[in-house]
C-alpha positions in Angstrom: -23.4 58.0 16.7 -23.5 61.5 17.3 -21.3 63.7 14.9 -18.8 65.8 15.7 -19.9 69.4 15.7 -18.8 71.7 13.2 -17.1 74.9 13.9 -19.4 77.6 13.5 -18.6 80.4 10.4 -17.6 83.3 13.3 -15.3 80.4 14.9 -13.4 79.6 11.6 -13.0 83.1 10.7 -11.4 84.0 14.3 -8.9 80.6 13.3 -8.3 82.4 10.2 -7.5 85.7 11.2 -5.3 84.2 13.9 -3.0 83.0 11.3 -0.5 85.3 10.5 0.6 86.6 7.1 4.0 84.7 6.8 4.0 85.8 3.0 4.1 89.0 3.9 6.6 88.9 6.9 8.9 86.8 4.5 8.7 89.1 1.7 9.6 92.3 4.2 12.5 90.7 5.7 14.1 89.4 2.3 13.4 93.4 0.8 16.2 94.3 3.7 18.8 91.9 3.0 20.9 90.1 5.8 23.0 90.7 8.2 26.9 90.7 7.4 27.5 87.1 9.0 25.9 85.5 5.7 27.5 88.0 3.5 29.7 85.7 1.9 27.7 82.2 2.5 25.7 80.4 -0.3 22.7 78.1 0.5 19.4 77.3 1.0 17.2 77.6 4.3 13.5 76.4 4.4 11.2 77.4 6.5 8.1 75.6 7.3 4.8 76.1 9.4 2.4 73.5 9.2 -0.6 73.8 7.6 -0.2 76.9 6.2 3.0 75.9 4.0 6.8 76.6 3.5 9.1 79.3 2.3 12.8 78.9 0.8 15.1 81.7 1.6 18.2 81.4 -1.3 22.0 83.2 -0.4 24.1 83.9 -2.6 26.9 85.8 -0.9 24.7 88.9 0.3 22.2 88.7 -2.1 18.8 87.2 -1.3 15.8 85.9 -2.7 12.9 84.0 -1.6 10.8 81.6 -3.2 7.6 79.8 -2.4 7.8 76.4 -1.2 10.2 73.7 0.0 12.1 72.6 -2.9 14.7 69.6 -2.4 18.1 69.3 -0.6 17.7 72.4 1.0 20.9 73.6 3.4 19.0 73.6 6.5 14.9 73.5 7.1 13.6 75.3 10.1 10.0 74.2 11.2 7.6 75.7 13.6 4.2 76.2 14.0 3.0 79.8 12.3 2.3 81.8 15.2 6.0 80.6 16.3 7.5 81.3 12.9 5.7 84.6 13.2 7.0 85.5 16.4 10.4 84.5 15.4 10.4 86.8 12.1 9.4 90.1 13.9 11.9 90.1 16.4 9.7 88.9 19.6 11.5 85.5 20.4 14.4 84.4 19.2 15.1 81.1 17.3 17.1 79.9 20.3 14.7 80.5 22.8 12.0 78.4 20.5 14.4 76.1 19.8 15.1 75.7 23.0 11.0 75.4 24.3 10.4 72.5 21.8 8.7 75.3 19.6 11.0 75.3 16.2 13.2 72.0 15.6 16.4 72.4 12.5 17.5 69.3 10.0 20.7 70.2 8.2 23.5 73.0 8.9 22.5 73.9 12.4 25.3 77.0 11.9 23.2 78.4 9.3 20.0 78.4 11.2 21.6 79.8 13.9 23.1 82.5 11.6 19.2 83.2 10.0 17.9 83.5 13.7 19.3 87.2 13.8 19.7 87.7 9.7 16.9 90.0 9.3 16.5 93.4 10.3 13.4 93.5 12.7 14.2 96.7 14.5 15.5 97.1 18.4 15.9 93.2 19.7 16.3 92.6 23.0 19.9 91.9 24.3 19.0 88.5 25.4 18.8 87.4 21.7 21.6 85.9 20.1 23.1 87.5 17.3 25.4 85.6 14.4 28.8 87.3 13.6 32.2 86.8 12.2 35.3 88.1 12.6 38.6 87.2 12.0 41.3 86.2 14.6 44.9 85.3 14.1 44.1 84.9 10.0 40.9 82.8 10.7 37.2 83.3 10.2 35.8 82.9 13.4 31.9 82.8 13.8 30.6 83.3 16.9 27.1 84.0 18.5 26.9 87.3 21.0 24.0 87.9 23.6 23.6 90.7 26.2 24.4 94.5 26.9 27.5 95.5 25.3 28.7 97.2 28.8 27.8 94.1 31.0 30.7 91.9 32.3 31.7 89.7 29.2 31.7 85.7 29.8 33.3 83.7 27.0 31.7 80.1 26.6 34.0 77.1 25.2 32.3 74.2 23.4 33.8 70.7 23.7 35.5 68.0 20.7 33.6 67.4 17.9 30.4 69.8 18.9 29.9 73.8 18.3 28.8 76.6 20.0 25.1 75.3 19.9 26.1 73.3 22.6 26.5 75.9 24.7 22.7 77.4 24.0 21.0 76.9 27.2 23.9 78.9 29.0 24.2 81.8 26.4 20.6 82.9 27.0 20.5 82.4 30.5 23.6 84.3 31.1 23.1 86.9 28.2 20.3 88.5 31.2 23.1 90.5 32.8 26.4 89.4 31.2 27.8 90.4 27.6 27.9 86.3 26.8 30.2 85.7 23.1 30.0 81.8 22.2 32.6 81.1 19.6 33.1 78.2 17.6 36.9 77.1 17.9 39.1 77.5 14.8 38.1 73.9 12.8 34.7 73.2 14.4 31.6 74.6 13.3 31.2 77.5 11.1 34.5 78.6 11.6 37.0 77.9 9.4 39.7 75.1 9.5 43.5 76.5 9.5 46.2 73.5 9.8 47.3 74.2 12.9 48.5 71.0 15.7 45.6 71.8 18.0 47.6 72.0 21.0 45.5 73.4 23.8 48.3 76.0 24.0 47.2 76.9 20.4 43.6 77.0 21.0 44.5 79.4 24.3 46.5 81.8 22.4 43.3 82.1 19.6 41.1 82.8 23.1 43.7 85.8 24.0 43.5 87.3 20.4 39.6 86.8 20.2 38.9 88.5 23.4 41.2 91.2 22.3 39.4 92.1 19.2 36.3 91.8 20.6 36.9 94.1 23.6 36.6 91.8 26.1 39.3 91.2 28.8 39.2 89.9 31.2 36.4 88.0 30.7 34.9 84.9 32.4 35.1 81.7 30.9 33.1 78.7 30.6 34.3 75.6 29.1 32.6 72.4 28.4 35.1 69.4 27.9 37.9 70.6 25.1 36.6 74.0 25.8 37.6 73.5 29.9 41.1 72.2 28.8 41.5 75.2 26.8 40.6 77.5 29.3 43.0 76.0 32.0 45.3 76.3 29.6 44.7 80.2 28.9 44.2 80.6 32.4 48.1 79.2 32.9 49.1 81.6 30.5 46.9 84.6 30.5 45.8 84.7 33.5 45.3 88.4 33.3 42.4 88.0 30.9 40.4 85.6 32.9 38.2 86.8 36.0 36.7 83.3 36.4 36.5 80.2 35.5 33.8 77.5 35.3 35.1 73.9 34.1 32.1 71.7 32.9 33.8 67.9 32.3 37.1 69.7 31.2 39.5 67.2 29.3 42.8 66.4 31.6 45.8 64.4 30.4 45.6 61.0 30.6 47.2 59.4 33.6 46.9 55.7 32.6 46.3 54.1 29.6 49.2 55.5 28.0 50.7 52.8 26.2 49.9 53.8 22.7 51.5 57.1 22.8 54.4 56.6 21.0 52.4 54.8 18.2 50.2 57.8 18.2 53.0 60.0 17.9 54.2 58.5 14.8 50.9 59.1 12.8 50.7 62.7 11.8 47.3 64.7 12.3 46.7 64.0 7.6 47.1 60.1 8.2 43.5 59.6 9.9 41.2 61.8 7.9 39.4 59.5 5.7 35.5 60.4 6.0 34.8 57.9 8.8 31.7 55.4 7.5 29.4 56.5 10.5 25.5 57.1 10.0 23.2 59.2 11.3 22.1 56.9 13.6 25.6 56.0 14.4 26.1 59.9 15.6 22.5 60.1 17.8 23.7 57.2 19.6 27.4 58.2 20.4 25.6 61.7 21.0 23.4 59.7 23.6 25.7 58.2 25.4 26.8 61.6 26.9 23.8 61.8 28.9 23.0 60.0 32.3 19.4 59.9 30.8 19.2 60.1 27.5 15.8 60.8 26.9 16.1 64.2 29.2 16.6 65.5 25.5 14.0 65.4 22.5 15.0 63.1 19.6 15.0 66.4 17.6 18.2 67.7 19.6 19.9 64.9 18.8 19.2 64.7 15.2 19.8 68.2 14.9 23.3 67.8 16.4 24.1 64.5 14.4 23.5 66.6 11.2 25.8 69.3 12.0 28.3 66.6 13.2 27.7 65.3 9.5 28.0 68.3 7.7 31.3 69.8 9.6 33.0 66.2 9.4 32.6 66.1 4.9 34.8 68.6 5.0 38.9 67.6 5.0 40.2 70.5 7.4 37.7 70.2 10.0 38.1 66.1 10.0 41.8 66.9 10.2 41.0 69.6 12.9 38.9 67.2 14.9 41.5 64.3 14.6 44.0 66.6 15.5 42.3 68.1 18.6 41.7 64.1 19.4 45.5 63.3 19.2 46.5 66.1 20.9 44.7 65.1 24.1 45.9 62.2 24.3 49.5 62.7 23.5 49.5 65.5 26.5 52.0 64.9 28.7 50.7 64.1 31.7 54.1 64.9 34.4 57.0 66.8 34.1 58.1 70.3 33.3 55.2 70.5 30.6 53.2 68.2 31.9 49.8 69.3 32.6 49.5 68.1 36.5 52.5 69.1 37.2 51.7 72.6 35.6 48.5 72.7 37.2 49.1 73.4 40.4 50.4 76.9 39.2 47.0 78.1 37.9 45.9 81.1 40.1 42.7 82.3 38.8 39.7 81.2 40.7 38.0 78.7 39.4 34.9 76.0 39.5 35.1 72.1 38.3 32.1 70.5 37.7 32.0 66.7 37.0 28.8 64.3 36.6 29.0 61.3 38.2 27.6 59.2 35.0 30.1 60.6 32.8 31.5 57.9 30.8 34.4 60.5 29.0 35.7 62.4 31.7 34.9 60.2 34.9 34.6 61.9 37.9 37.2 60.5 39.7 40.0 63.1 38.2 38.1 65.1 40.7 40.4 64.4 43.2 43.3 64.9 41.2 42.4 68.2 40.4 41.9 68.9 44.3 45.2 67.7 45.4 46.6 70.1 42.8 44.6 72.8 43.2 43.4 72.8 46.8 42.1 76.4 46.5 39.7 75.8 43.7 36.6 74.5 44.2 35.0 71.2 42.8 32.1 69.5 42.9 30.0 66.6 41.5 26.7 66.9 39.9 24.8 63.5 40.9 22.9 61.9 37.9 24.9 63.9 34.9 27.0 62.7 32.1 29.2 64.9 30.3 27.1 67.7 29.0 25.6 69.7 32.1 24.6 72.3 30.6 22.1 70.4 28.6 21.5 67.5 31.2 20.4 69.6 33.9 20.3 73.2 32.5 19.0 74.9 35.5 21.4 73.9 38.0 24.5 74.4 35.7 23.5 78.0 34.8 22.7 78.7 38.8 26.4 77.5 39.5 27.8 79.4 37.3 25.8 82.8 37.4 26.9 82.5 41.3 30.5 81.9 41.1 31.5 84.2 37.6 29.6 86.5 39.4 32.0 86.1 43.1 29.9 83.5 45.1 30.9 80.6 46.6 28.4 77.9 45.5 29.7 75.2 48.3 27.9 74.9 50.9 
């Protein structure tokens, strides 16, 4: 049999000079520090890029070092291939966008990663790249990620229960082409931190008001995926002067039926159902599956990446009792009366856009025509073949809808 043949000397010196020189990107970008987002975080973040080897990055609340090679238990581990990693560290892509084209996958604290994506100074980076930041609204450290020109029209995107603003990835660099796009994560999800508040949307609405005010940017449009809808119906009810627009991904309504538990519920305080809950991370990818019309649309690496976070943000006691509290608070809504929420919906004047997928086994579509009867003027639609999270089922079409109607259009035909 005829052996393979070898690459010629010339050949293997071109594959050898195509490699780049991680060691000495690495070292450059650790001499400059990081950015102010990680000035008072403490970890570990490995990077790796098969063959050519691995590089730990240590914090220590703004101080920085960096090691060669993995070493165990790291914080987060980011791996791509070199020429990725490469790209990555001098500014050209961002981490999102490779993370996003299957070119750089995280295991671990997802926040973090996101946080190293724009920790190093590489210069000028394009607006489109997301940039880490914290600031702190009504008392509490709120991180958020920011894309786009400063001076563009701001949009404000509103992750759902239990997930962060990496869900809202694919619309954040879409719309960060024209649009000044800031993706919080809610007070007790994420990065940010966990006050003990009850969680109410009303709560959550009046952190939105005092989050666009320090950042400079009312009105804005909003975007909200499930929690992140509800809240921004709710702060569209009661500032409606800071909203242009809204677009309502699967937003969570009261209950209608199924309310026979409520005054059980309302007897167990938010601290009574925050023992770590025994789940796996198998557990989490599939709960996180079942979201999804069709699952495998996603990469397993998404879905691990999203069960770690889900991990890591549930060890802690304020964000469990921040998520249970979110969780009780939907359901306890009152659905009718003079602070129920379809009764008070009708009242809502800023224009806005609901979006429902027609697999969605959280928020079925059939509250769509709830929402109609109260709202006759907004408009609604149904995404065929979609569960609950659009904007990462069918990317495209979700960021087309919304582009066109924060930007005035009607998208019904």
């Amino acid at each position: 049999m005829a052996q393979p043949a070898q690459p010629t000397p010339v050949a293997s010196a071109r594959r050898l000079a195509a490699i780049p020189n991680l060691d000495a990107l690495f070292s450059a970008r650790v001499r400059q520090g990081v950015g102010a987002a990680l000035g008072d975080v403490r970890g570990r973040v490995v990077f790796a890029a098969p063959p050519v080897g691995s590089w730990t990055v240590h914090l220590d609340n703004g101080r920085v070092r960096l090691t060669r090679g993995g070493g165990s238990h790291p914080d987060a581990t980011v791996t791509a291939e070199p020429a990725t990693l490469a790209a990555v560290l001098e500014g050209r892509i961002s981490g999102v966008e490779a993370f996003l084209s299957h070119g750089l996958t995280v295991r671990g604290n997802l926040a973090l990663a996101l946080q190293m994506d724009s920790a190093f100074d590489v210069g000028v980076r394009p607006p489109t790249h997301p940039v880490a930041r914290v600031r702190t609204v009504l008392g509490v450290r709120t991180a958020y990620l920011e894309a786009g020109a400063r001076d563009a029209p701001p949009v404000v995107l509103l992750h759902g229960l239990g997930a962060t603003n990496a869900s809202m990835l694919p619309l954040i660099v879409d719309l960060a082409r024209d649009h000044r796009v800031l993706a919080p994560d809610f007070p007790g999800f994420g990065a940010s931190a966990a006050p003990r508040w009850q969680y109410r949307p009303a709560d959550l609405a009046r952190w939105l008001e005092a989050f666009q005010t320090d950042l400079d940017a009312k009105p804005a449009a909003v975007v909200g995926n499930s929690l992140g809808g509800r809240v921004a119906i709710e702060a569209g009810l009661l500032n409606p002067g800071s909203i242009t627009r809204m677009v309502l991904l699967c937003p969570s309504p009261a209950f209608r039926r199924m309310r026979q538990f409520v005054p059980l519920v309302k007897l167990l305080p938010p601290d009574a159902v925050v023992a770590r809950l025994p789940l796996g991370h198998r557990a989490i990818v599939a709960g996180t599956r079942s979201m999804f019309a069709k699952p495998d649309r996603l990469p397993r690496q998404w879905y691990d990446a999203a069960a770690d976070e889900h991990q890591r943000v549930m060890r802690d006691y304020r964000h469990r009792r921040a998520f249970f509290a979110s969780l009780r608070q939907i359901y306890l809504e009152e659905a009718f009366g003079a602070d129920g929420f379809w009764d008070r919906l009708p009242a809502m004047t800023v224009p806005a856009l609901f979006v429902w997928g027609d697999r969605d086994r959280l928020v079925p579509a059939s509250f769509e025509r709830h929402v109609v009867a109260a709202v006759p003027n907004a408009q609604s639609m149904v995404l065929p073949d979609c569960g609950h999270v659009p904007q990462f089922e069918h990317p495209e079409q979700t960021a087309g809808l919304t582009r066109a109607f924060i930007d005035g259009l009607s998208v019904l035909a």
